[in-house]
C-alpha positions in Angstrom: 5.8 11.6 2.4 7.1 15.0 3.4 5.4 18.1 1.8 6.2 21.3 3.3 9.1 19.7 5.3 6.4 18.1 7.5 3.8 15.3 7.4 0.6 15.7 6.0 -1.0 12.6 6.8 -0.2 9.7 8.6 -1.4 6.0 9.8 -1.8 5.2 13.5 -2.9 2.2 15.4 -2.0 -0.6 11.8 0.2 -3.4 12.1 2.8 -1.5 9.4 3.5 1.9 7.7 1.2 1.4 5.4 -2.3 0.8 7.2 -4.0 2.2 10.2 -6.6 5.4 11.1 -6.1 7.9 8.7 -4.7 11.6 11.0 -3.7 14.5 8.9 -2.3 17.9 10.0 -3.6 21.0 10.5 -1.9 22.6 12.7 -2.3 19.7 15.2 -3.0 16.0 14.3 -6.8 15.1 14.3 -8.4 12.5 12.4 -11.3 12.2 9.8 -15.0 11.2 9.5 -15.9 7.9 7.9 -18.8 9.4 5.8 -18.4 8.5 2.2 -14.9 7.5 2.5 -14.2 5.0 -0.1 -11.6 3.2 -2.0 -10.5 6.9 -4.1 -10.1 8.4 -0.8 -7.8 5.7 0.2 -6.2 5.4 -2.9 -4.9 9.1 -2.5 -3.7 7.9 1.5 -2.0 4.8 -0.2 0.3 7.4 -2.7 0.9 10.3 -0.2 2.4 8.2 1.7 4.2 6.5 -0.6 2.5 3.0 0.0 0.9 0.5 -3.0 -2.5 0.8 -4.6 -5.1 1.0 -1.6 -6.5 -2.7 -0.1 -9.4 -1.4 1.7 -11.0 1.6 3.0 -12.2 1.2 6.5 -14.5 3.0 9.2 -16.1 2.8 12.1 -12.5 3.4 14.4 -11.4 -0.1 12.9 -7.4 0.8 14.0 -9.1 2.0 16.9 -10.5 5.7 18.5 -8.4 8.7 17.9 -8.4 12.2 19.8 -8.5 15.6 19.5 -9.5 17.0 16.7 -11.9 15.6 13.8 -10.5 17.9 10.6 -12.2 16.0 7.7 -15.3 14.8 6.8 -17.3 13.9 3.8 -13.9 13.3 2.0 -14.6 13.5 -1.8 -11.2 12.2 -3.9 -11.0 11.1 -7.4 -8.1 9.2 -6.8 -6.1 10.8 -8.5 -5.1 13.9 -6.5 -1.8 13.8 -4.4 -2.5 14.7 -1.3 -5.9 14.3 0.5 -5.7 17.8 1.5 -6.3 18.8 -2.3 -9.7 16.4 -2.0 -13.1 18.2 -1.4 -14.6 18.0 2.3 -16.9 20.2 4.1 -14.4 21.9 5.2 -11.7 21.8 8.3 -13.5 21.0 11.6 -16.9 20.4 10.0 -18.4 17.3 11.3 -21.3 15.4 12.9 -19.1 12.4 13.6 -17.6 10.9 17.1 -14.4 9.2 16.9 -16.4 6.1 17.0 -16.6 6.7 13.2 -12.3 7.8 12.5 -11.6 6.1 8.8 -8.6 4.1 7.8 -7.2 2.4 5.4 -4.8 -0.9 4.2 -2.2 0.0 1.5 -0.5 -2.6 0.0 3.3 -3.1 0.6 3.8 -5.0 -2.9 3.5 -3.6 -6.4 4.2 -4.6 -9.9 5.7 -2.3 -12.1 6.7 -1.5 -15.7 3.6 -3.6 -17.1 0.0 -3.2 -16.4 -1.3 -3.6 -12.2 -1.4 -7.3 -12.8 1.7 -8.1 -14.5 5.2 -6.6 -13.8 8.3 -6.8 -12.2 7.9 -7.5 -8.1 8.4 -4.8 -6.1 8.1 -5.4 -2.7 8.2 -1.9 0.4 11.2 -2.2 2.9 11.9 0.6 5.3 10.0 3.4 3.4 11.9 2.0 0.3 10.7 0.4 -2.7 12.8 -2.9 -3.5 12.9 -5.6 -6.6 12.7 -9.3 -5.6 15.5 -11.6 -7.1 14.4 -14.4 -8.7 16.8 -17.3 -7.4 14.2 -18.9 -4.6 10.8 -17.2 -5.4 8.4 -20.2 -6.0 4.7 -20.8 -7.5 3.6 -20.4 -3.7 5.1 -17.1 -3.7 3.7 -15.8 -6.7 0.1 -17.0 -5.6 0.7 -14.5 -2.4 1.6 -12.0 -4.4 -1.6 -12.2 -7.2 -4.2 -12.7 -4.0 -2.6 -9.4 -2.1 -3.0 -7.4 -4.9 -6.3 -8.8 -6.0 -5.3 -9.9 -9.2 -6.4 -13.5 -9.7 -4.1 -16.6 -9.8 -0.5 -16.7 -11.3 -0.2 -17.5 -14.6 3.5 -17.2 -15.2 6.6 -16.5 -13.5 9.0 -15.0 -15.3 12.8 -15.1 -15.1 14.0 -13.1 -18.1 13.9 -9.9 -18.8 10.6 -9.4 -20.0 9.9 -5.9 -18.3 12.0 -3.3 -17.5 14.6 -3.9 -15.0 14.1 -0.4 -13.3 16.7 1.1 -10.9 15.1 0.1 -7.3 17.2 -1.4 -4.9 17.4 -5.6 -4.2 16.0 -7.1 -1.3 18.7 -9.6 -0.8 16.8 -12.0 1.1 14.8 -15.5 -0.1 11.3 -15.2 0.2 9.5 -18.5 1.6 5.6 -18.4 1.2 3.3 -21.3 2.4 1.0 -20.1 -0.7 -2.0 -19.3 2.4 -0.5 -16.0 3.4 -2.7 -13.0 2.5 0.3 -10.9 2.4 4.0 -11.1 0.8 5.2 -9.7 4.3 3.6 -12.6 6.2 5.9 -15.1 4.4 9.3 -15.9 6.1 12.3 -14.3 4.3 15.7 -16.5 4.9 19.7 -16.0 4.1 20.7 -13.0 2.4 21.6 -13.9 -1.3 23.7 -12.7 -3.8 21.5 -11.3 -7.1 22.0 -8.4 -9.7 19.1 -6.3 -11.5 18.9 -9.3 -14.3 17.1 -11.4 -11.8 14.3 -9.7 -10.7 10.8 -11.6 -9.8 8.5 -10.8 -12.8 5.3 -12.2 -12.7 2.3 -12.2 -14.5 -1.2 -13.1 -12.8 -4.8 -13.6 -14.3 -6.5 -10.6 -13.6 -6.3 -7.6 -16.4 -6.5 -4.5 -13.8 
């Protein structure tokens, strides 16, 4: 996300845009403490940067050691401010940490949208960009990746009808092909591009209510 017509926070050292040791900048890039960074902390990372709701909020250098500066620690967000600059800390440069103890977090790359967090239409992130899924190959197996990456449950029903609405994001035009063991949608194998129009979008409903 751009804020100031520069970057306010970034990931560094994940396996995609959206996960990796949280940096932010303050006049240089520096990195922040893991003390009492939780899942409301990450949750702000996960929407600055324009990423899904957060997966989990890591410490101990898990995406590895950073350098330089240490500019944030004792992070307190609520979750729902949007940028972690606007959270409470003890201020920039106060710290008793090493970067032994830089935090990070996973975002999720998949959302559902225009019903509750569990049941929606797909949306799946491509290239900074938010896409809908068509419909025309997307299996049981698929939706059961989906539900477990998000932390929803099981799939209870996927639905090819308009049930939600269709939203303007763009179509990925390619056929996702999930074993059903993946823990993420962007671990499955994506094949041919296909033909499909904003009537047949993924929508999918999974058992858990959050």
């Amino acid at each position: 996300m751009l804020k100031d017509n520069f970057e306010q926070v970034r990931l560094v050292g994940g396996d995609s845009s959206c996960s990796g040791r949280v940096e932010v900048y303050h006049g240089q890039w520096g990195t922040v403490c893991d003390e009492d960074w939780d899942m409301a902390d990450a949750a702000v990372v996960c929407r600055e940067l324009g990423c899904g709701d957060p997966v989990d909020a890591v410490g101990s250098a898990h995406f590895g050691q950073g350098s330089g500066q240490i500019w944030m620690n004792e992070v307190s967000c609520s979750g729902s401010e949007s940028t972690l600059k606007s959270c409470s800390s003890r201020g920039w440069g106060e710290h008793y940490c090493s970067h032994d103890r830089d935090a990070g977090v996973r975002c999720s790359e998949t959302h559902l949208v225009g019903g509750s967090r569990c049941s929606g239409m797909l949306e799946i992130l491509h290239n900074q960009m938010w896409m809908s899924v068509c419909d025309a190959a997307f299996d049981q197996q698929d939706a059961e990746v989906v539900c477990r990456e998000l932390d929803c449950g099981a799939p209870v029903q996927v639905l090819r009808a308009a049930a939600f609405d269709k939203g303007d994001a763009q179509m990925w035009t390619q056929e996702i092909h999930c074993r059903g063991n993946e823990s993420q949608i962007r671990l499955c194998s994506t094949v041919n591009d296909t033909q499909c129009s904003q009537e047949n979008n993924v929508e999918l409903k999974c058992a858990g209510k959050r």
